[in-house]
MINULUM-149124 format. One line per 4 residues: number of its first residue (from 1); their letters; for each residue x, y, z of N, C-alpha, C. Coordinates in pm, whole numbers, m for minus. Layout:
N
NUM = A = X Y Z X Y Z X Y Z; ...
This chain:
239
1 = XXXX = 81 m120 0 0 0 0 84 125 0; 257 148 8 312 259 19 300 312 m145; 283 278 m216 233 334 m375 112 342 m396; m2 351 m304 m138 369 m326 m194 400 m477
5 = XXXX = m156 484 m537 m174 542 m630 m135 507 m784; m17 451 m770 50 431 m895 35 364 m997; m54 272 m1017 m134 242 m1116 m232 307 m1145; m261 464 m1158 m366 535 m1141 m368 605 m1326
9 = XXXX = m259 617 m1403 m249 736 m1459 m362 735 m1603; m413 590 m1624 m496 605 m1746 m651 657 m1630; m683 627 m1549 m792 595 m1469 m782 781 m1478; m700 882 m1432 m664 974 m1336 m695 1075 m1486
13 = XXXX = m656 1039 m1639 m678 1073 m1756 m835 1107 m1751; m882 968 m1759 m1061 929 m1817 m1135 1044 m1737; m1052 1007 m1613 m1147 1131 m1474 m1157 1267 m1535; m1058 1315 m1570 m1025 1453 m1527 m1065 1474 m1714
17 = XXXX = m1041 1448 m1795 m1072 1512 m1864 m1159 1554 m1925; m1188 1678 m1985 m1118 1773 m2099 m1054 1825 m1984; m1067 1843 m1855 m987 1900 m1763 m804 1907 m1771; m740 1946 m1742 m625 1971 m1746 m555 1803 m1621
21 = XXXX = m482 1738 m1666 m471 1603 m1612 m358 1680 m1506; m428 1607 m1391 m253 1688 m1253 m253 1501 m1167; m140 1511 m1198 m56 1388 m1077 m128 1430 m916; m153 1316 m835 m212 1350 m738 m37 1332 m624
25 = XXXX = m90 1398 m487 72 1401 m438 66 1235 m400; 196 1182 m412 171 1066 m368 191 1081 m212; 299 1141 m165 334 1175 m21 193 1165 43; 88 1215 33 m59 1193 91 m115 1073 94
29 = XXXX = m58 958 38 m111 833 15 m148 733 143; m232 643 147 m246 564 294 m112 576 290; m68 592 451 55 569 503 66 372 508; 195 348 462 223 247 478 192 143 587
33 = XXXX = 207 225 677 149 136 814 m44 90 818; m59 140 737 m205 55 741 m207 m49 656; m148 m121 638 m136 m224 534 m161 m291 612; m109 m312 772 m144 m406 874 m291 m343 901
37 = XXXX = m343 m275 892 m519 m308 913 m609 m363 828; m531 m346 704 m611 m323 582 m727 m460 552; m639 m579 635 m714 m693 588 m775 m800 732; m749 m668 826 m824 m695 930 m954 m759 922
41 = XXXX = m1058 m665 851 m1190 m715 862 m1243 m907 849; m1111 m896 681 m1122 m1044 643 m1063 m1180 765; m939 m1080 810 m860 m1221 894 m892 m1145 1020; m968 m1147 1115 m1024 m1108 1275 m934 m1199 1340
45 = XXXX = m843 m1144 1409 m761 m1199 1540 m732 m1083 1631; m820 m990 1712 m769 m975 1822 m699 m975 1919; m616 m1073 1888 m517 m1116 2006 m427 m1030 1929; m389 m984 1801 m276 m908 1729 m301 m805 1788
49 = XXXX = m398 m728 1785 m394 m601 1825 m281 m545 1894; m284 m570 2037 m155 m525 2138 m60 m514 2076; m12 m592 2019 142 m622 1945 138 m516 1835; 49 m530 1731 49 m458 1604 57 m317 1673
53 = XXXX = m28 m208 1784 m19 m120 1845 81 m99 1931; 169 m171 1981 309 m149 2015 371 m136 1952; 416 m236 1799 484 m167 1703 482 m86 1651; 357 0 1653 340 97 1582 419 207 1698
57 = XXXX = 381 191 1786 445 299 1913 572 280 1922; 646 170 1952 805 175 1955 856 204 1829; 779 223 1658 873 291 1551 833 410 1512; 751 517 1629 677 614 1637 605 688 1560
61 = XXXX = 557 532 1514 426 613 1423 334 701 1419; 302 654 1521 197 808 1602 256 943 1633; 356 929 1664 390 1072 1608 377 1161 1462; 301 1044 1361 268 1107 1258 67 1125 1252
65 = XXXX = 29 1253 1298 m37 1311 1315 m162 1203 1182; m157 1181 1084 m273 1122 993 m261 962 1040; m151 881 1053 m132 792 1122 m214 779 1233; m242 857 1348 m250 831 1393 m404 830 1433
69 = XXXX = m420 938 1348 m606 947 1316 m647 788 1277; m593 756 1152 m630 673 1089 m669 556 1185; m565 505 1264 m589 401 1336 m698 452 1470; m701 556 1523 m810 559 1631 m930 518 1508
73 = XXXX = m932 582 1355 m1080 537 1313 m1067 409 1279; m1008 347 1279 m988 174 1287 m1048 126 1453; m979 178 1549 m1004 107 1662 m1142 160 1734; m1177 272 1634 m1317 342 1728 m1441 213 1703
77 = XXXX = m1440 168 1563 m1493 67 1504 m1528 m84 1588; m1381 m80 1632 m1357 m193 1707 m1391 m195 1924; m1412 m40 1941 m1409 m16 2033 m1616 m40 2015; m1668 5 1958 m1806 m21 1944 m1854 m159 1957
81 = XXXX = m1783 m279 1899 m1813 m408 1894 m1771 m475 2009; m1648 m441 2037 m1582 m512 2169 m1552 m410 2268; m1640 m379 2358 m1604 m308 2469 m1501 m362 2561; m1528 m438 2586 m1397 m535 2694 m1275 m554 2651
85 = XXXX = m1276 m564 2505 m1124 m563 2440 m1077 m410 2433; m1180 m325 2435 m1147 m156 2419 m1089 m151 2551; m1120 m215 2703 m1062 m148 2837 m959 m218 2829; m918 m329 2772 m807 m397 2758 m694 m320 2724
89 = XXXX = m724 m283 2567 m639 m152 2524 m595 m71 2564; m708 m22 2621 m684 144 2696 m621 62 2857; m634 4 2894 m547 m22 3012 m396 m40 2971; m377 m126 2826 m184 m133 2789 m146 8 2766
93 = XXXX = m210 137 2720 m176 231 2708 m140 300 2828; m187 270 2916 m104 323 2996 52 386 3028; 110 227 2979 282 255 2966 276 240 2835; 189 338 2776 257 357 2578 300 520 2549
97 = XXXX = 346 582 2483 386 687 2462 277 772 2432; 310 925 2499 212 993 2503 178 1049 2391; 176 1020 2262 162 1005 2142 7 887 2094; 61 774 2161 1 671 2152 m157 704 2190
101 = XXXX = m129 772 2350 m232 831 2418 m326 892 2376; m260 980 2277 m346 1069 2234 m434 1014 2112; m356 888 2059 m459 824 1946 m544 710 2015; m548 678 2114 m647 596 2219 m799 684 2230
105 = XXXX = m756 840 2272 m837 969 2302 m899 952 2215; m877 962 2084 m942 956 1951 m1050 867 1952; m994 741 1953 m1015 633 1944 m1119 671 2024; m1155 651 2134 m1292 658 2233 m1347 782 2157
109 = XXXX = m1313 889 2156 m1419 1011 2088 m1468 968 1956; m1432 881 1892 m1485 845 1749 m1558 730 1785; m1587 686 1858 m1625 562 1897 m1789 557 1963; m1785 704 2045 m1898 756 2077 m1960 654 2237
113 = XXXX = m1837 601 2254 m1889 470 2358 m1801 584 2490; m1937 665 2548 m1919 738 2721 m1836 668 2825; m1888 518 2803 m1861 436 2925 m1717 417 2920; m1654 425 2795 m1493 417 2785 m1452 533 2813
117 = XXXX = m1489 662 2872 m1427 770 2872 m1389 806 3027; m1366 737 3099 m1359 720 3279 m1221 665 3214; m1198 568 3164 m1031 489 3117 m994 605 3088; m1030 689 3054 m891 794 3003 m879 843 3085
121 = XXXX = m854 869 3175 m831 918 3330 m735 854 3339; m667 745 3320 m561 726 3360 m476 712 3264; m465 788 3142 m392 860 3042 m317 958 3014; m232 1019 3072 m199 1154 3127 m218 1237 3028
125 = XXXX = m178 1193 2887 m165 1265 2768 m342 1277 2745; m410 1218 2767 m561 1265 2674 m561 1368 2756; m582 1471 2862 m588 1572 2947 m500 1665 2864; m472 1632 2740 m426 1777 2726 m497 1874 2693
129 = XXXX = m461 2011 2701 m570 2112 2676 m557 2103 2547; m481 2093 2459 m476 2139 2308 m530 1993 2274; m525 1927 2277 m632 1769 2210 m778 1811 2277; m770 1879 2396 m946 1849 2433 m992 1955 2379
133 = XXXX = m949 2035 2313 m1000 2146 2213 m1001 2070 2117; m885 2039 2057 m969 1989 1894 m1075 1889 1919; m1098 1792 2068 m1177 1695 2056 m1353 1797 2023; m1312 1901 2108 m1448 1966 2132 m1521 2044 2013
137 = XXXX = m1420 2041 1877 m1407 2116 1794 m1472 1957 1674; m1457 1898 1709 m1439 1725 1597 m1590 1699 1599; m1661 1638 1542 m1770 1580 1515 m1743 1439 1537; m1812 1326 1608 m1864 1230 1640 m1981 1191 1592
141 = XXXX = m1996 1060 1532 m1920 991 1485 m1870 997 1300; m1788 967 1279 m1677 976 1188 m1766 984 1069; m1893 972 1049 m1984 946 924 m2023 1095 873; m1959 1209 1035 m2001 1343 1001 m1915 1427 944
145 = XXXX = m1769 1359 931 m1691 1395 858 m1686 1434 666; m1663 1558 663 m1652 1552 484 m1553 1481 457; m1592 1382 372 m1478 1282 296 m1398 1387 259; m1482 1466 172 m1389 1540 55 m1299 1645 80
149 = XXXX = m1303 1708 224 m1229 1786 313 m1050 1818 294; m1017 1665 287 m880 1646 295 m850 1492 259; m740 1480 265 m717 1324 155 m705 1273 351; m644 1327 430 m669 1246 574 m819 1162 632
153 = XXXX = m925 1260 607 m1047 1197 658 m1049 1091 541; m1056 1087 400 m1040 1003 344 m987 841 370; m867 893 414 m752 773 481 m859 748 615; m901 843 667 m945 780 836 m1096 692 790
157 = XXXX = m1150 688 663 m1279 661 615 m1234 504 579; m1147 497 533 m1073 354 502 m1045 255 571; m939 359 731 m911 310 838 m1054 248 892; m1137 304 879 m1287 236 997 m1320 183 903
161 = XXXX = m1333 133 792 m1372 17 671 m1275 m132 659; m1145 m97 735 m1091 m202 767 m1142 m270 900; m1176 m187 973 m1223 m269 1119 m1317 m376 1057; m1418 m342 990 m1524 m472 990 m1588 m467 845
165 = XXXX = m1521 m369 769 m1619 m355 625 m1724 m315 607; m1762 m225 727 m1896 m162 740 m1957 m84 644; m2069 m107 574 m2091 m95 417 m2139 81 428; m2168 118 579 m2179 324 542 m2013 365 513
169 = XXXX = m1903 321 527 m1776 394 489 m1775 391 354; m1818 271 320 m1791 254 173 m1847 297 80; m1996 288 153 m2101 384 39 m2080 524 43; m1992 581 126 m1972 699 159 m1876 765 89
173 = XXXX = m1768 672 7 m1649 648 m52 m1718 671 m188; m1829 585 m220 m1876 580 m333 m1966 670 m405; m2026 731 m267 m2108 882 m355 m2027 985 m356; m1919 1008 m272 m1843 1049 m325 m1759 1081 m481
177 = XXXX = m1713 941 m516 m1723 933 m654 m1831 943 m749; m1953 923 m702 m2036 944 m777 m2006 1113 m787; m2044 1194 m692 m2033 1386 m687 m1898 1369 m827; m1820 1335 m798 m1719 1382 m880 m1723 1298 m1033
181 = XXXX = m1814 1223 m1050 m1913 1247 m1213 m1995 1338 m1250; m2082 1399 m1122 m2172 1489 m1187 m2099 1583 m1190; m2000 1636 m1116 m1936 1764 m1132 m1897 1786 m1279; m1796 1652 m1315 m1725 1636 m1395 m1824 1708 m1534
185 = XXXX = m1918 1592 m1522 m2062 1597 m1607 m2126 1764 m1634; m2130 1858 m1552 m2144 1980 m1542 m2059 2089 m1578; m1955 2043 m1595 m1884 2120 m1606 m1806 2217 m1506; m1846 2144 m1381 m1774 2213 m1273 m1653 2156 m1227
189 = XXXX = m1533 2164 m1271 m1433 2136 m1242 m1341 2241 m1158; m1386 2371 m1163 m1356 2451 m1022 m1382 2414 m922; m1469 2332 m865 m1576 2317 m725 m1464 2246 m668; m1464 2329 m523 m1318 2252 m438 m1336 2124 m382
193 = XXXX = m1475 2067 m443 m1481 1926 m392 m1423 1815 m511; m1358 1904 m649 m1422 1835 m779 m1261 1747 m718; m1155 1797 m730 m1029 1721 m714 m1004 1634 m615; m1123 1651 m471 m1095 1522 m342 m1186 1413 m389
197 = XXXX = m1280 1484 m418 m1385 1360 m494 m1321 1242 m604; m1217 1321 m722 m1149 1246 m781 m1057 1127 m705; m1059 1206 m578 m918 1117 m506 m966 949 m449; m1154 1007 m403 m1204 906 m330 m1197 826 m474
201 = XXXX = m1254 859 m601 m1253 758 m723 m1145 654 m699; m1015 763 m713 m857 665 m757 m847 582 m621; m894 584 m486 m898 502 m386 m980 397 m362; m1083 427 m453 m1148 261 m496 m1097 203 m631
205 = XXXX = m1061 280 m700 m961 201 m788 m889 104 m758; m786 168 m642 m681 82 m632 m728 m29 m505; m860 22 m448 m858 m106 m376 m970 m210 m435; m985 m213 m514 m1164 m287 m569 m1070 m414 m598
209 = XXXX = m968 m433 m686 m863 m546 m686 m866 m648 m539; m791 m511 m479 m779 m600 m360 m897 m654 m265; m1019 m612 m255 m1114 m644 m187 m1257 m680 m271; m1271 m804 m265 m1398 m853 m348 m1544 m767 m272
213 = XXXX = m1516 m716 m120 m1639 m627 m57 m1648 m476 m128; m1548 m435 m146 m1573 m334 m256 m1584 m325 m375; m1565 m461 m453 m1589 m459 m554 m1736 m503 m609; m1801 m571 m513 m1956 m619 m453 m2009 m474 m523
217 = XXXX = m2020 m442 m402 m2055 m295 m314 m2063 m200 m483; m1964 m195 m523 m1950 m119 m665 m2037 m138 m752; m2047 m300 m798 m2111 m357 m878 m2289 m331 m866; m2273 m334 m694 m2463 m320 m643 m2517 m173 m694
221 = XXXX = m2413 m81 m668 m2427 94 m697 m2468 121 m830; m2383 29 m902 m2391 53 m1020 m2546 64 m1086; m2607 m30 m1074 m2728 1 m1087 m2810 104 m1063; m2940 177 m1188 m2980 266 m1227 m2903 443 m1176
225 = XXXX = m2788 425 m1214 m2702 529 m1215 m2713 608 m1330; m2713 728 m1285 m2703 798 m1446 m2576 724 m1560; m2545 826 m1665 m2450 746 m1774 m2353 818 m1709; m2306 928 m1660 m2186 971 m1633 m2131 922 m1493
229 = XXXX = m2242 851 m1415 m2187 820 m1277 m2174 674 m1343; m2281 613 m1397 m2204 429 m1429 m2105 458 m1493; m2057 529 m1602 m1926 560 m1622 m1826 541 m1528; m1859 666 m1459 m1697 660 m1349 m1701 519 m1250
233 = XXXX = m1790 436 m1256 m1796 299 m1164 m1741 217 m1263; m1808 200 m1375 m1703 132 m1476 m1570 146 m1481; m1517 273 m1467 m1380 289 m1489 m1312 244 m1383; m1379 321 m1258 m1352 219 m1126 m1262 65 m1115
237 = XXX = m1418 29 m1162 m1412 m139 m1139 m1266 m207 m1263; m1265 m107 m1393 m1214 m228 m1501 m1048 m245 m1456; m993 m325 m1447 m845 m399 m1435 m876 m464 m1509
């Protein structure tokens, strides 16, 4: 997954044009480290967790600010289904870096589960004033997020689609791409949603290969779509 993108450039053509064709940054791409979530939903072992979240903390991943989003919207997912495995967590964090901490914080605020929010009390890092502002500033839960905002919520839309394949991330992924046919279709290629919208496209591109649930999911949409949105699902789907 550290080349997210790179099989993109005939797909990234079809999209954008008569538009002027622009390379998307790759540097913005899922961060590499979600490759270990990515196929979570399919292979469920729990018992990895701890481990996979320590490694991520001892090669200080979380110190990378989208990283670290990404995985609280992975574990908020998981914090909803398994409460008991969520106090589990939040109890190893304890002795994890106050980095770590602060993506646990997440993790419960995206999660929307109150009863986990007494565990952060013994977090030193969620008490910070500058996280409990942006918490107070964030929308709960993650479905209130604009995809099209930033290529991060994007990535964090993915991250909680790996927890269990929950079919609102994906459809969420997908009207997305749909907006960025009709734009296309209109002629609005100024609209500051027209280029994130493209992005959610090239991110089911490159994962419809890898996941037969999104490629389902695609196939179901597809139906009675206008011609310019079955278009961009066609283009989607073809490898």
């Amino acid at each position: 997954m550290s080349h997210m993108l790179t099989m993109l450039p005939l797909l990234l053509c079809l999209l954008l044009c008569p538009a002027k064709t622009e390379a998307l940054d790759l540097s913005r791409n899922l961060p590499t480290s979600a490759r270990d979530m990515e196929y979570y939903y399919q292979h469920q072992h729990p018992e990895s967790l701890p481990g996979m979240l320590r490694a991520f903390d001892k090669s200080r991943r979380f110190a990378q600010g989208e990283l670290r989003l990404i995985t609280a919207a992975f574990l908020a997912e998981i914090f909803k289904q398994e409460p008991e495995q969520a106090r589990q967590l939040l109890d190893q964090a304890k002795t994890m870096s106050p980095e770590a901490q602060r993506m646990f914080t997440w993790a419960v605020h995206l999660s929307g589960q109150n009863a986990l929010k007494n565990a952060l009390n013994n977090l030193p890092a969620s008490q910070d004033k500058a996280l409990q502002l942006q918490l107070a500033h964030s929308p709960t839960p993650l479905e209130r997020w604009d995809i099209c905002s930033s290529s991060a919520v994007l990535h964090m839309y993915w991250g909680a689609f790996f927890a269990n394949a929950d079919q609102r991330y994906l459809d969420a992924m997908i009207d997305a791409a749909l907006l960025h046919a009709r734009l296309k279709a209109q002629g609005l290629v100024q609209d500051p949603r027209y280029k994130r919208s493209m992005e959610v496209a090239a991110s089911l591109y490159e994962m419809s290969p890898r996941h037969k649930a999104v490629r389902d999911r695609l196939e179901e949409r597809r139906e009675g779509l206008s011609a310019p949105e079955r278009e961009t699902i066609t283009l989607i789907l073809k490898h």
